[in-house]
C-alpha distance (Angstrom), angle and dihedral (degrees) to the residues before:
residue distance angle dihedral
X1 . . .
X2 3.96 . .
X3 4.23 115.7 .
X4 3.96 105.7 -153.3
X5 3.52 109.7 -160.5
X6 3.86 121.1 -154.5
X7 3.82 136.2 -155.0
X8 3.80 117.7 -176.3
X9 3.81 139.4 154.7
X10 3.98 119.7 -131.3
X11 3.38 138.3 -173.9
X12 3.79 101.8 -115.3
X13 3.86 125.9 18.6
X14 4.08 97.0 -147.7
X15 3.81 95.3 25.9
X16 3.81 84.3 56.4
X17 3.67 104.5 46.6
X18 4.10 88.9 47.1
X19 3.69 86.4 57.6
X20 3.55 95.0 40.2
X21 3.58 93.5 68.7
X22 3.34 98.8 61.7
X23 3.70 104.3 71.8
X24 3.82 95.3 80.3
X25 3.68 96.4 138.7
X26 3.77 94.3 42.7
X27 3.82 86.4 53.2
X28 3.75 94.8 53.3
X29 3.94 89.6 44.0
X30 3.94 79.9 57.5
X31 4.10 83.0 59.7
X32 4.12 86.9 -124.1
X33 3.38 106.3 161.8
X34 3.48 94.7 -113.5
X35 4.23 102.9 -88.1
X36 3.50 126.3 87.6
X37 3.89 112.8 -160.7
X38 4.03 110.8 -166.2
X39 4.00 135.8 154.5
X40 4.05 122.0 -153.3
X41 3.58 116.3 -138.8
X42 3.69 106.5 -164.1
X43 4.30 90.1 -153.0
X44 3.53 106.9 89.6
X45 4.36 94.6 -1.3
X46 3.89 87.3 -99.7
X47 3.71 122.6 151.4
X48 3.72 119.8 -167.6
X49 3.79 113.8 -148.3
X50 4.12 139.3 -163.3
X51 3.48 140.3 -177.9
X52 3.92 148.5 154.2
X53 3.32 112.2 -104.3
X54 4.15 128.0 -163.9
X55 3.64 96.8 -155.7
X56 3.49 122.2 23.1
X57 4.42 95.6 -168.0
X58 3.79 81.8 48.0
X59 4.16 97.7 49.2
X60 3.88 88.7 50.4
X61 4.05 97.2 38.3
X62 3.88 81.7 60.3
X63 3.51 94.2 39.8
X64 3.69 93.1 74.4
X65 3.67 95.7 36.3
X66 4.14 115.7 121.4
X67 3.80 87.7 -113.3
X68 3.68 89.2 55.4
X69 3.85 96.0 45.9
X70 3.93 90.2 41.4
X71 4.12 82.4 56.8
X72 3.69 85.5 50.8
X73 3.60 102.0 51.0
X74 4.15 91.1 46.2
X75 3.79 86.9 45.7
X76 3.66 93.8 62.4
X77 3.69 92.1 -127.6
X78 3.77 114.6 149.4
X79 3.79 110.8 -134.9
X80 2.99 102.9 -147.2
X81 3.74 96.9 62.5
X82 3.97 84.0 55.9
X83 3.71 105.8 133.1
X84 3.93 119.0 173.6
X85 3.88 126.4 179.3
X86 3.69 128.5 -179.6
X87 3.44 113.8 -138.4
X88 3.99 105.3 -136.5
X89 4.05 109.4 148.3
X90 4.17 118.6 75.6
X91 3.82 127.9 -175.6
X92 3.77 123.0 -170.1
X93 3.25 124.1 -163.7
């Protein structure tokens, strides 16, 4: 299963995260498997994102959806600063 990892910059940390976690359903239309691992580093208002998604071509279709940049916009994230990385190399040791 891919992990996407995100780094963004917002407008305001807490006002952010309690908007954030209201887009449940948008998530799961995303197919994220249901956990949303992120950090806030007050410097710069950036967050930095990850999660496990079930189909990548799906995640990003939806990504770019009106829903998704409506949840953007009340977010407070500024889109520009949208970074996204698929994670797609492993090493075990």
């Amino acid at each position: 299963m891919p992990r996407i990892v995100f780094m963004i910059e917002v407008d305001d940390l807490p006002e952010w995260e309690r908007k954030f976690r209201t887009h449940g359903d948008l998530f799961r239309r995303q197919t994220i498997d249901g956990l949303y691992e992120y950090a806030m580093i007050e410097d710069g208002n950036r967050v930095v994102l990850s999660a496990d998604v079930h189909d990548i071509d799906t995640f990003f279709e939806v990504l770019e959806t009106p829903d998704a940049n409506a949840a953007k916009d009340f977010d407070g994230v500024n889109r520009p600063s949208i970074q996204v990385f698929v994670l797609d190399k492993t090493f075990e040791f």
